[in-house]
C-alpha positions, 0 to 999 in steps of 0.5 A: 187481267184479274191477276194484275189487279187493274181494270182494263181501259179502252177507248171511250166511245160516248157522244160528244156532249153539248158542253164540248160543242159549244166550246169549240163553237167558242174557239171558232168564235175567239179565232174569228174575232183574232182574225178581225182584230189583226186584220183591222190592225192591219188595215190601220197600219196600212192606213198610216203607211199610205199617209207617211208616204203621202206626207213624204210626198208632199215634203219632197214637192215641197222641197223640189218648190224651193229648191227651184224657187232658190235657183231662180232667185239665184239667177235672177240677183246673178243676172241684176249683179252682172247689169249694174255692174254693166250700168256702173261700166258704162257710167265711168265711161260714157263721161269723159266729155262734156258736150256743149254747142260748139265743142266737146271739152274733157272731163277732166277739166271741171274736175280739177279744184279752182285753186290748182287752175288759179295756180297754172294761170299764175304759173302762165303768166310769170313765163310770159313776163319774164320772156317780156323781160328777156326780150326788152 
């Protein structure tokens, strides 16, 4: 070795001092603090997922509440459409006649204008003065 000129280098065996053991206690100390931290970060996040499915939730109920609400109210117009209409059926044709004491008279008849019956009595009358003449 002394032909090389170089120093021959083994292993060292020196004791590990109080430098390098505090520096490891450091990392075990910086890994344990990451650990804390990402687990927090974990929790929170699965936290916040809980209430969003919480929230969603909620909305669906909400949304099933008014979708219900909006059929029966459906339903309910559906079913006071079809009375009325059954109410405006009835109405045209329970009125044909007017009752009185001594008999039943159409309807129509109190219907028609003043003028119109004027002009069938006049119409009436002319018939039956001329057949008067014929006769004579």
């Amino acid at each position: 070795m002394a032909d090389t000129g170089q120093q021959e280098v083994g292993p060292c065996l020196l004791p590990l001092t109080d430098s390098s053991a505090a520096q490891k206690t450091v990392t075990d100390d910086d890994f344990l603090d990451a650990l804390q931290k990402q687990q927090m970060k974990l929790e929170d996040n699965n936290g916040l997922l809980a209430e969003l499915v919480r929230i969603e939730e909620n909305l669906r109920t909400q949304e099933e509440r008014q979708r219900e609400l909006e059929r029966v109210r459906q339903e309910e117009n559906h079913q006071r459409w079809r009375s009325l209409c059954f109410l405006i059926l009835n109405q045209r044709t329970a009125k044909p006649w007017v009752t009185s004491y001594y008999k039943n008279i159409p309807m129509h008849i109190y219907c028609l204008p003043i003028e119109s019956v004027k002009h069938q009595l006049r119409k009436k009358k002319k018939k039956k003065k001329k057949k008067e003449k014929e006769c004579n």
